[in-house]
C-alpha positions as a Markdown table, in Angstrom:
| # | Residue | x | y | z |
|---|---|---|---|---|
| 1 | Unk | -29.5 | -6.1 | 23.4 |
| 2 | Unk | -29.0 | -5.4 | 19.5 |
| 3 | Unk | -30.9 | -2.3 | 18.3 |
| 4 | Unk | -33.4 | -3.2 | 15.7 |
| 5 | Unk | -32.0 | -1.1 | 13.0 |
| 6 | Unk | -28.2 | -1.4 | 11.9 |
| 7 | Unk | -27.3 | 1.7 | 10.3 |
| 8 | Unk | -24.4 | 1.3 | 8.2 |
| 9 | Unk | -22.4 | 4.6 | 6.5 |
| 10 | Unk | -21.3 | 4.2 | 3.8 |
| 11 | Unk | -17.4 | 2.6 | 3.0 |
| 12 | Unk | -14.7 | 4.7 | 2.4 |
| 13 | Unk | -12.7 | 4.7 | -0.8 |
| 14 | Unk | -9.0 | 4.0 | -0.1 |
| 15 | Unk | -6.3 | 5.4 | -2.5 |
| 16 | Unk | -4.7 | 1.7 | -3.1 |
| 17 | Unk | -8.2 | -0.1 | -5.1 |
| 18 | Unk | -8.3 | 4.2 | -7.1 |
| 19 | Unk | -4.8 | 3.0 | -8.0 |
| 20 | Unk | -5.8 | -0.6 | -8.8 |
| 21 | Unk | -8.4 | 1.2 | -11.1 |
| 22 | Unk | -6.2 | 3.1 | -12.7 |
| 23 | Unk | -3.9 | 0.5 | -13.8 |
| 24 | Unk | -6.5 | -1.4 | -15.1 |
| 25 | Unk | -7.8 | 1.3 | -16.8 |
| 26 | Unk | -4.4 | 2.0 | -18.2 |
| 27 | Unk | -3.9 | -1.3 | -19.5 |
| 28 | Unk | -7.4 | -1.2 | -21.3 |
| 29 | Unk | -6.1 | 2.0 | -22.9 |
| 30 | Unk | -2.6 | 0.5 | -23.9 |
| 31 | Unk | -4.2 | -2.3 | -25.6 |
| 32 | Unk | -6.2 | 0.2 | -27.5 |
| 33 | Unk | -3.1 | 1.4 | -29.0 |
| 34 | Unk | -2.2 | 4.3 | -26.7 |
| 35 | Unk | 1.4 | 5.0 | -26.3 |
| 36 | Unk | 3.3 | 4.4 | -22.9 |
| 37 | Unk | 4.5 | 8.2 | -22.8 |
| 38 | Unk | 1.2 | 9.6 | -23.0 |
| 39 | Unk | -0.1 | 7.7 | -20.5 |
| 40 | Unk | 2.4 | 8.7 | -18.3 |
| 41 | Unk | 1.2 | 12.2 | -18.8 |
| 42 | Unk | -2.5 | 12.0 | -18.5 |
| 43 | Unk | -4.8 | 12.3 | -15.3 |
| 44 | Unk | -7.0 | 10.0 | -14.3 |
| 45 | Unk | -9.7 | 12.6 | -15.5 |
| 46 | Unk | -8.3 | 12.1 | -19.3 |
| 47 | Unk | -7.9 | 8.4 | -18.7 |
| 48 | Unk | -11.5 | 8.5 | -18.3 |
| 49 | Unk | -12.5 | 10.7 | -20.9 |
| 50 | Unk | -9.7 | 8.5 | -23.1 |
| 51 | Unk | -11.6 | 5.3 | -22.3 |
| 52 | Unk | -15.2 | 6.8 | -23.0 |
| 53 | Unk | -13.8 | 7.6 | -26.9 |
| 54 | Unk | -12.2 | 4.0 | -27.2 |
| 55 | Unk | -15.3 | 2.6 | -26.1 |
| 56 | Unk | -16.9 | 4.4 | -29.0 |
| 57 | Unk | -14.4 | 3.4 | -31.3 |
| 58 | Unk | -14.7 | 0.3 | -30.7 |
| 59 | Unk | -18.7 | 0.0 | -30.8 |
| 60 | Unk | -18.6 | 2.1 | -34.0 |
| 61 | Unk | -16.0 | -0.7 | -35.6 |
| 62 | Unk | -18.0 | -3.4 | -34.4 |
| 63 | Unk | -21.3 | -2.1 | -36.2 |
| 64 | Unk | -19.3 | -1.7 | -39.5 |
| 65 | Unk | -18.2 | -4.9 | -39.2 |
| 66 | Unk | -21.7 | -6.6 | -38.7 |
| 67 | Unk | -22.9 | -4.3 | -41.8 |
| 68 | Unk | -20.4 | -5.4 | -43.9 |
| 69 | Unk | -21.0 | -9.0 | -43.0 |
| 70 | Unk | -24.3 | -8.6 | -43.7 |
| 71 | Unk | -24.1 | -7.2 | -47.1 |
| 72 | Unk | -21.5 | -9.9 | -47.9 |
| 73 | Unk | -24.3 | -12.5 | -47.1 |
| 74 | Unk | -26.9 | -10.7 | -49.3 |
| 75 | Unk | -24.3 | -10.7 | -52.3 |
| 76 | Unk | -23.8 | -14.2 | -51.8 |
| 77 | Unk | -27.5 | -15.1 | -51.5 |
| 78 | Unk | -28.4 | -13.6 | -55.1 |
| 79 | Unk | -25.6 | -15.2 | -56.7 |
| 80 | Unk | -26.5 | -18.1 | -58.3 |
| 81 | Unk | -25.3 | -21.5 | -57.8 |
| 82 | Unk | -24.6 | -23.5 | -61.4 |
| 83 | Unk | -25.1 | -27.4 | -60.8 |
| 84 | Unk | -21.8 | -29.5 | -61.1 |
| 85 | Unk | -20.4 | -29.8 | -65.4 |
| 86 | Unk | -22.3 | -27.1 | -66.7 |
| 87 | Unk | -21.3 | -23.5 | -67.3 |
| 88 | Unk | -22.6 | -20.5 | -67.0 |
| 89 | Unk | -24.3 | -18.3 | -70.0 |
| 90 | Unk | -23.7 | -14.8 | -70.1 |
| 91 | Unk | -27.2 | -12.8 | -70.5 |
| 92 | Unk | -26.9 | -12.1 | -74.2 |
| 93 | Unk | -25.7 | -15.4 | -75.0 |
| 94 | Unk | -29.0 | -16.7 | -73.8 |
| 95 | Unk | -31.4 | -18.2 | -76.3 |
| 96 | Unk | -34.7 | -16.2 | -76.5 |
């Protein structure tokens, strides 16, 4: 008979999916812009650490982004639209 309780330990970790990781980790950091030669040279500690700062990068650039395409929207919005065939006054061309 099947004991009640099926203790199970925990897997392993086998070198070959660490490697996989790596790779992929690698490839992350290439398309970031990191050179192959340095690659070559760093750990998989610095890879790490490596990622964690293009991560930020990245976020940071994204938030600029969205700020800048925000204040391009409120620009926009105060400028006023002039209806079709008639131009614009300048402010002290206005009649009072």
């Amino acid at each position: 008979m099947k004991p009640r309780k099926n203790y199970r330990t925990r897997p392993k970790k086998s070198g070959a999916k660490k490697r996989q990781r790596v790779l992929a980790q690698k490839k992350r950091l290439k398309a970031a812009g990191y050179d192959d030669d340095k690659l070559h040279s760093m750990n998989t500690a610095e890879i790490r650490d490596a990622l964690k700062k293009a991560a930020r990068k990245s976020q940071d650039a994204g938030k600029k982004k969205e700020a800048r395409k925000a204040a391009s929207k409120a620009v926009s919005a105060k400028k006023k639209k002039t209806p079709a065939g008639k131009k614009r006054r300048s402010p002290s061309k206005v009649k009072k």
